[in-house]
C-alpha positions in Angstrom: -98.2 -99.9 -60.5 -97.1 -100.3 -57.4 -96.0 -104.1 -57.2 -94.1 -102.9 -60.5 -92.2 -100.1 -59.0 -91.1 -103.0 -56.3 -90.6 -105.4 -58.9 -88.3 -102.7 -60.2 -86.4 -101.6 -57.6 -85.8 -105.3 -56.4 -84.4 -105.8 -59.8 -82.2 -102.4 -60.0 -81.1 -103.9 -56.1 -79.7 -106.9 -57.7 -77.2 -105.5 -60.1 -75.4 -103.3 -57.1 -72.6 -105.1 -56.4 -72.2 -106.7 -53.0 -69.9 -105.5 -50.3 -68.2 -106.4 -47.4 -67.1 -103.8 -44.5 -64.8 -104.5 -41.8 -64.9 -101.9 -39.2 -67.4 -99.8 -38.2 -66.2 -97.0 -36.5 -67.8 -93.5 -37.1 -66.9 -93.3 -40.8 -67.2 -97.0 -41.6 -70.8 -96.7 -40.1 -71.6 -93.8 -42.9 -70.0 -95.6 -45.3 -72.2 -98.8 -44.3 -75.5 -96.6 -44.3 -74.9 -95.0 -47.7 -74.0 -98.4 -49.6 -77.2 -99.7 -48.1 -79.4 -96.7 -49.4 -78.4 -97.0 -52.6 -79.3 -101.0 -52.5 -75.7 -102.8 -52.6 -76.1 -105.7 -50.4 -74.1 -105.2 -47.6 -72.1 -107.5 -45.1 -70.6 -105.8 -42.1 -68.5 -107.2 -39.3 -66.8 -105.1 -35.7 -65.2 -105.9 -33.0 -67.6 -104.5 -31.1 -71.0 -106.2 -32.1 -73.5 -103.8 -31.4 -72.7 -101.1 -33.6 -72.7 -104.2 -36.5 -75.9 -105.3 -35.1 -77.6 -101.4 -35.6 -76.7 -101.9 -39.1 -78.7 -105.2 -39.1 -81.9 -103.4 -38.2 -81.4 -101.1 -41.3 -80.6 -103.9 -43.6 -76.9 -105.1 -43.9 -76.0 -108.6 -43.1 -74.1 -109.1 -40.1 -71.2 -111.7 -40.0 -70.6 -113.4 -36.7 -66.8 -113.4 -37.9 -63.9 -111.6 -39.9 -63.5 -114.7 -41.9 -67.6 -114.9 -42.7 -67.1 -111.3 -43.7 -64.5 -111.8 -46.2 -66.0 -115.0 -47.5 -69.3 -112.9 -48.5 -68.2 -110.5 -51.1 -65.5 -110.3 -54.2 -65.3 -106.4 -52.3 -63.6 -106.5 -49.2 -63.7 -102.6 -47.9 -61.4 -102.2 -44.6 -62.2 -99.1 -42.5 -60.2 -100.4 -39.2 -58.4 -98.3 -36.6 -54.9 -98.3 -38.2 -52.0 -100.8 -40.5 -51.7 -103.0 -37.0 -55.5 -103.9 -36.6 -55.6 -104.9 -40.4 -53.1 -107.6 -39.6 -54.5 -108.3 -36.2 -58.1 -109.1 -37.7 -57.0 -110.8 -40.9 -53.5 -111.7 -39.8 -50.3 -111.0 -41.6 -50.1 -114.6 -43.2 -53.2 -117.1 -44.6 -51.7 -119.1 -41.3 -52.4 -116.4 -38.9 -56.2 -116.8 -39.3 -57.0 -119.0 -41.7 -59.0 -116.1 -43.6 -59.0 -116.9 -47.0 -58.2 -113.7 -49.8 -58.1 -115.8 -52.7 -60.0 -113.6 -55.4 -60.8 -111.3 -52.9 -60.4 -107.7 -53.9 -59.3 -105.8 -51.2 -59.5 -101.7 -50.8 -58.5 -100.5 -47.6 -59.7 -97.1 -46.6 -57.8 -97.1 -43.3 -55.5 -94.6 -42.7 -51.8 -95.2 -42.9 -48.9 -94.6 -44.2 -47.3 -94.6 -48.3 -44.8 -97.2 -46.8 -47.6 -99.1 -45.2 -49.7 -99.0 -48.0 -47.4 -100.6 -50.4 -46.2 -103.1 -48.0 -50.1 -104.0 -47.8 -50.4 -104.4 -51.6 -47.6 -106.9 -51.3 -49.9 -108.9 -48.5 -52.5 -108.9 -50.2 -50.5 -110.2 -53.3 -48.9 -113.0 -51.4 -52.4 -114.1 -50.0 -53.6 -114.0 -53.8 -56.0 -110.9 -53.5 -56.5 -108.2 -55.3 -55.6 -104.3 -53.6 -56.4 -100.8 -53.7 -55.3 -98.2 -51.5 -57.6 -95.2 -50.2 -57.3 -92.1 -48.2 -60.1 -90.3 -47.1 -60.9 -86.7 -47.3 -63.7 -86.1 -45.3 -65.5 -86.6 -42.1 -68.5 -88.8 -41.3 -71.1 -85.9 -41.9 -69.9 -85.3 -45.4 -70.5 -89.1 -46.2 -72.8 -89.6 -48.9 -73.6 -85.8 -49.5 -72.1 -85.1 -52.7 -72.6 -81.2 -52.2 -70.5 -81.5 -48.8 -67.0 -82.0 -51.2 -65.4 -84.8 -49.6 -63.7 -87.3 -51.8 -61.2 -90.3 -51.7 -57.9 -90.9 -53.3 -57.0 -93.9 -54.7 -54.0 -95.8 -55.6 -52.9 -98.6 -57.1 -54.4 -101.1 -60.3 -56.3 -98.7 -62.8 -57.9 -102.0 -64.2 -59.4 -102.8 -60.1 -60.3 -98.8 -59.7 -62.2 -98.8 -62.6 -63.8 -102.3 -61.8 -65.6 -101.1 -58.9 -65.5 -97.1 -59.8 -69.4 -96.7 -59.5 -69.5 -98.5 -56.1 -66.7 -96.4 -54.7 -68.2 -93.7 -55.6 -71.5 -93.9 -53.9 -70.5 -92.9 -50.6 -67.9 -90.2 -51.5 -66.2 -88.7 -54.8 -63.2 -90.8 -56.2 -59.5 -89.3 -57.3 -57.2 -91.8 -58.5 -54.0 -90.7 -58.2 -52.0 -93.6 -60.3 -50.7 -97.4 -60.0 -48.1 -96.9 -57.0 -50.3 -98.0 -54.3 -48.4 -95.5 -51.8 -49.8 -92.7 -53.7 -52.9 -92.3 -52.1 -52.0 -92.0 -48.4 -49.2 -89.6 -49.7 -52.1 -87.3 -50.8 -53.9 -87.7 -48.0 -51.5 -87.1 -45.3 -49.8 -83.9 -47.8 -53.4 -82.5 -48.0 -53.8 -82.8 -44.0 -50.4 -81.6 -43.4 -51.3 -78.4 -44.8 -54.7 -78.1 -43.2 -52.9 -78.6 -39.8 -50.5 -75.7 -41.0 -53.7 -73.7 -41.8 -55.3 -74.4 -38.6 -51.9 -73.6 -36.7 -52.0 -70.3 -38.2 -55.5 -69.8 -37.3 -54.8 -70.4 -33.5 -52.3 -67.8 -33.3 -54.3 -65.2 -34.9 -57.4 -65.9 -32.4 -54.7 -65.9 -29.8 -52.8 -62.4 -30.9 -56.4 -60.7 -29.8 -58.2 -63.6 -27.1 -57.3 -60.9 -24.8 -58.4 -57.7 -26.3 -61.9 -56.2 -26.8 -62.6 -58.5 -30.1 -64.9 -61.4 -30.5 -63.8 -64.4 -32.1 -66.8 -64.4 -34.1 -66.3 -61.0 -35.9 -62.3 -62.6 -36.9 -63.5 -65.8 -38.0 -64.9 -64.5 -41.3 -62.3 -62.4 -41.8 -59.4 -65.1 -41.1 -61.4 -67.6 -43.5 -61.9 -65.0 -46.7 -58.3 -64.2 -46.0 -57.1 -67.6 -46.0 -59.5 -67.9 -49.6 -58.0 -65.5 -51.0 -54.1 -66.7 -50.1 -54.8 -70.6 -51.7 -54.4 -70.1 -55.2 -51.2 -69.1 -54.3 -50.0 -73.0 -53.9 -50.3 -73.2 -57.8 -47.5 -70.4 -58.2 -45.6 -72.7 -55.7 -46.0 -75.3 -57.5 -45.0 -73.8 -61.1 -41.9 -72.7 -59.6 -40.9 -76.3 -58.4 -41.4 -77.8 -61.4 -39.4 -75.3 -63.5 -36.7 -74.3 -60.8 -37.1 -70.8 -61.3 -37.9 -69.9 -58.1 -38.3 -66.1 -59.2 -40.8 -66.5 -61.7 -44.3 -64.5 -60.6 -43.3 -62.9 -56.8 -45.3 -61.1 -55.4 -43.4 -60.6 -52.2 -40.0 -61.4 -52.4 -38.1 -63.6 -49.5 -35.9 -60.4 -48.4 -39.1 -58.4 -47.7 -40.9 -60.9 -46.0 -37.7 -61.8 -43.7 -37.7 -58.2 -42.9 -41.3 -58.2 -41.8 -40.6 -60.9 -39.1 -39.5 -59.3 -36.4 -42.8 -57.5 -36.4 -44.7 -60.4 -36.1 -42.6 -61.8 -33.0 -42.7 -58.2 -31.4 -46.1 -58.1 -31.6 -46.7 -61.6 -30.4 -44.7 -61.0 -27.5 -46.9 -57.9 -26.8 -49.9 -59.8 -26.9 -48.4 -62.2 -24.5 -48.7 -65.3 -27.3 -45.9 -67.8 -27.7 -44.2 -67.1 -31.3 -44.0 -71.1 -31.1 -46.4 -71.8 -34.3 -44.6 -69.3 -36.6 -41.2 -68.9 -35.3 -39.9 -72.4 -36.9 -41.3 -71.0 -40.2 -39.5 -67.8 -39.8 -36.4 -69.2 -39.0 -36.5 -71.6 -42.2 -37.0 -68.3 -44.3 -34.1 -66.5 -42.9 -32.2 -69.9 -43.8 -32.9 -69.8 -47.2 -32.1 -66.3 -47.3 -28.1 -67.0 -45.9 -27.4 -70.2 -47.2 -27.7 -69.5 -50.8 -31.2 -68.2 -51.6 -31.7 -65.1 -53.8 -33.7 -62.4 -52.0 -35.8 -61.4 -55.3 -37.0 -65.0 -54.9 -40.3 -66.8 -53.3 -40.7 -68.8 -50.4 -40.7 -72.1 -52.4 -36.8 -72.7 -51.7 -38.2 -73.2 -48.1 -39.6 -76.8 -49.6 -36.1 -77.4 -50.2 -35.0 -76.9 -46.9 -37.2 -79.2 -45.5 -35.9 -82.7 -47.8 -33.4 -84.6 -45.8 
């Protein structure tokens, strides 16, 4: 029974498609660990050898070279520091290096820009591979815990997404997010905009009461249900974009909410906080409300505001 169940598994190993990792940072190293747990066989390659060389002891193949990476796998994953260290480790031409994409598919999980990402694609084209573009929504820990949320977007061919789909999908979730390869880091770096706004917000309300009587502790809970409850609210904002009609569904109008500013400042300047994380969103709501904005509307036309 038991040489069976090996027998088995070596079989079921067999069919997981192989793949190739370049970079091996924090999150490339989860990513390396998870593909290897589910029994793809896996080549990785760093810059620095010895985190390639802990992956060795768990079972990945470690290439001596860039090139011996690539040349080991139709999947080419790249999880490097940023755009510049793509080119600098498989150069920006087939000359630069001599590293051969022919056939390769390429799906570069490094972070970067839409502009970057499309200008990648037409590298990759040019050097006769195959590309996908990825943006990560997660941190190492939630690698390859499905219950922990984190997901990727993709961008860029349907026909190579769904080609290697299952194999994406074992580390993280996937979201494909359509053929313009510039899509997924658009996602990405929209989604973690507004977390950064989020978290902004968040550090002036722990600083409006860091100096009274009032642990941080007994706030946090109350700041995070708060924040909960406020998020469904994007969907209104983003009803009224499509239609126009910014007017549709308020709740709180942009001429009551201007009003209530100057409490907020008052009080920050009471508390002896700098008003610098909310006042530049303050002053784009008063905008809106001179240069044209009805005051029974939302505080979508702020979105306007901010397109150059």
């Amino acid at each position: 029974m038991a040489q069976n169940t090996i027998e088995n598994d070596t079989a079921h190993a067999a069919e997981r498609t192989p793949v190739a990792l370049l970079g091996l940072g924090t999150m490339g190293t989860a990513l390396a660990r998870t593909w290897l747990a589910a029994g793809h066989p896996l080549t990785v390659w760093n810059r620095t050898a010895a985190r390639a060389e802990a992956l060795g002891g768990e079972g990945a193949t470690v290439a001596g070279t860039a090139a011996e990476a690539v040349a080991a796998s139709t999947l080419i994953v790249l999880c490097l520091l940023d755009d510049a260290s793509i080119g600098d480790v498989l150069g920006e031409s087939a000359a630069d290096t001599g590293i051969d994409l022919t056939g390769r598919d390429v799906v570069n999980l490094t972070t970067s820009t839409p502009a970057q990402a499309r200008a990648r694609a037409e590298w990759a084209r040019e050097r006769g591979a195959r590309y996908l573009d990825g943006g990560i929504m997660a941190v190492p820990p939630m690698v390859g815990v499905p219950q922990a949320g984190g997901y990727v977007f993709y961008s860029g061919s349907q026909d190579l997404f769904d080609r290697h789909r299952a194999t994406l999908a074992v580390p993280l979730a996937t979201t494909y997010v359509g053929e313009d390869t510039g899509f997924a880091a658009l996602h990405d770096i929209a989604l973690l905009s507004a977390m950064y706004g989020m978290l902004a917000g968040a550090a002036h309300a722990f600083a409006l009461v860091r100096k009274e009587n009032i642990d941080p502790a007994t706030l946090a809970p109350l700041l995070a249900d708060w924040l909960t409850v406020m998020a469904p609210s994007v969907h209104r904002t983003a009803d009224q974009l499509r239609t126009g009609d910014y007017t549709t569904g308020v709740v709180s109008t942009l001429a009551m909410q201007v009003a209530g500013t100057p409490t907020f400042l008052d009080t920050a300047e009471q508390q002896g906080v700098s008003p610098e994380l909310l006042a530049p969103y303050f002053d784009l709501m008063r905008r809106r409300l001179t240069e044209g904005g009805s005051a029974d509307e939302d505080l979508t036309g702020v979105v306007d505001l901010l397109l150059r």
